[in-house]
C-alpha positions in Angstrom: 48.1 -2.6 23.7 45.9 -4.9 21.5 43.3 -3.8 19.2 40.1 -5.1 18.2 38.2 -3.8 15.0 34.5 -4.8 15.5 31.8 -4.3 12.8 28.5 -4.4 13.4 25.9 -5.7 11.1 21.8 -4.5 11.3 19.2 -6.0 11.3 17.4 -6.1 7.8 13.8 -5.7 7.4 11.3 -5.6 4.7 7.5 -6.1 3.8 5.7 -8.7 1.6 2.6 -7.2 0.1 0.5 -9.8 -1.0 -3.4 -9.3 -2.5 -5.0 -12.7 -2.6 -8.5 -14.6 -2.7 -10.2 -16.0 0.1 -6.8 -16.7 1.8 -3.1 -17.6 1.7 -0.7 -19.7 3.1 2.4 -17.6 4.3 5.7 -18.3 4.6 5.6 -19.0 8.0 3.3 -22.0 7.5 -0.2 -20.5 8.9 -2.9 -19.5 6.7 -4.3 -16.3 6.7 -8.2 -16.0 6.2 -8.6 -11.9 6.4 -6.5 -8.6 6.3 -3.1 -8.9 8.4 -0.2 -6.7 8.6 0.9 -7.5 11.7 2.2 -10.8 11.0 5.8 -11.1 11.1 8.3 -14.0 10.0 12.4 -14.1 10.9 14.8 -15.6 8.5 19.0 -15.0 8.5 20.3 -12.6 6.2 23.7 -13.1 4.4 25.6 -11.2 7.4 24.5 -14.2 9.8 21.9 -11.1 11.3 18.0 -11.9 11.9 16.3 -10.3 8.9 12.8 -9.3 9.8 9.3 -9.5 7.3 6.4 -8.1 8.0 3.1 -9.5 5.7 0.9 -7.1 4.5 -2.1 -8.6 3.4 -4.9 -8.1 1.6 -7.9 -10.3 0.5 -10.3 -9.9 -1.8 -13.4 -11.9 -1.3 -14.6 -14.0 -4.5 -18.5 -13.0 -5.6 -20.2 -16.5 -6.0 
């Protein structure tokens, strides 16, 4: 009988709150001109695993 030890690594997430003027260039290339947090961007973890960020933007318009 063979065994076979299997390990399972999660998926990581996490959220990059940002407050910036007028608007900001993301790490997922696009710039962002008003309030998202629905923008998401996938990178690989250390485990190999899709790890997950969600942007969570805010911007504060500049007075002239």
């Amino acid at each position: 009988m063979d065994t076979v030890s299997l390990r399972v690594n999660d998926i990581s997430s996490s959220t990059d709150a940002i407050i910036s003027c007028d608007s900001l260039i993301w790490m997922d290339g696009k710039t962002y001109y008003q309030r998202n947090n629905t923008a998401t961007h996938t990178l690989t973890n250390i485990f190999g695993c899709d790890s997950v960020i969600t942007l969570d933007l805010t911007i504060n318009s500049v007075d002239n």
